[in-house]
C-alpha positions as CSV (number, residue, x, y, z in Angstrom):
1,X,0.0,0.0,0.0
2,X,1.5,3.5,-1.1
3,X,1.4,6.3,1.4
4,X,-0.5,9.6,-0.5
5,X,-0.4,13.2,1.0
6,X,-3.3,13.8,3.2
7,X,-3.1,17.6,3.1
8,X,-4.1,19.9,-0.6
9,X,-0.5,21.1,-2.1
10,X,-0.5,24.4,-0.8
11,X,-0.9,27.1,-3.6
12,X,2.1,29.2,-4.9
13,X,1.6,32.9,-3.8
14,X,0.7,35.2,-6.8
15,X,4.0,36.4,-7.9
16,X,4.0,40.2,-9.9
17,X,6.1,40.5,-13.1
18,X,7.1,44.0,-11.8
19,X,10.2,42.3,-9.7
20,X,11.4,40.0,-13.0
21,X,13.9,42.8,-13.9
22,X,15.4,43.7,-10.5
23,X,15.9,39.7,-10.1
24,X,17.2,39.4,-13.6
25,X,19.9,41.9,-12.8
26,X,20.6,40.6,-9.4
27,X,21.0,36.8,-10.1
28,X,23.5,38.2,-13.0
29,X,25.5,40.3,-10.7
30,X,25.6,36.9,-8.4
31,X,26.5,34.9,-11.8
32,X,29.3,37.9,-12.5
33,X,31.1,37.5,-9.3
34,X,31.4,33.6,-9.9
35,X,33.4,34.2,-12.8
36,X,37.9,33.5,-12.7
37,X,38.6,37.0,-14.4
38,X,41.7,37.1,-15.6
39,X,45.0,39.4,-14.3
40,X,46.1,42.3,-16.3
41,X,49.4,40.4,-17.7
42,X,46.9,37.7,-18.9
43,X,44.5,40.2,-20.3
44,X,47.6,42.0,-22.6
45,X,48.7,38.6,-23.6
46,X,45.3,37.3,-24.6
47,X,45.0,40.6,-26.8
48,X,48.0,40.7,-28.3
49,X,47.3,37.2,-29.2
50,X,44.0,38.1,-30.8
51,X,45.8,41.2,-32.6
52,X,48.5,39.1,-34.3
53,X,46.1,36.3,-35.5
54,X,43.9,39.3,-37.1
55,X,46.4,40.7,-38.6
56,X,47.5,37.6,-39.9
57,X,44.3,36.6,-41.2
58,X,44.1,40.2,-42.7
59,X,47.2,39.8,-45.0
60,X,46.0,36.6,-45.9
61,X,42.6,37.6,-47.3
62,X,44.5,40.5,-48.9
63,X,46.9,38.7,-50.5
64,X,44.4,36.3,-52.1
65,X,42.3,38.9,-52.9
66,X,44.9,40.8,-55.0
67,X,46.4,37.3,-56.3
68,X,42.3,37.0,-57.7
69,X,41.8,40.3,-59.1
70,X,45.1,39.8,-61.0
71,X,44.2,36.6,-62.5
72,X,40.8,37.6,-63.5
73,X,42.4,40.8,-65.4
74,X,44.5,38.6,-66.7
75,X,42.2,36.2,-68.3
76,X,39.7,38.9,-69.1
77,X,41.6,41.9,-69.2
């Protein structure tokens, strides 16, 4: 024989929407302070990082893009 509640679930109070936004920005300021930010030597190297491979990338899509244009003047040109 299974044992059932005797007593009604008791009802959730009515909740107002007008608190959502101060909770939102709350539980995100509790969510911010969880995070491992990192030090200032780690944030240079981290951009410099980025910086380089951009730049990188950069010269690469500009060199193919020049090395394209040429060959299409060249064959239609």
């Amino acid at each position: 024989m299974t044992a059932t509640r005797s007593d009604a679930p008791s009802a959730r109070p009515a909740r107002s929407r007008g608190g959502a936004p101060t909770r939102f920005v709350r539980e995100s300021v509790s969510e911010m302070r969880k995070v491992l930010w990192p030090s200032r030597s780690e944030l240079v190297t981290y951009s410099i990082v980025v910086i380089v491979f951009v730049v990188i990338l950069v010269a690469i899509v500009a060199g193919l893009d020049l090395g394209f244009a040429k060959l299409v003047l060249s064959v239609f040109g």
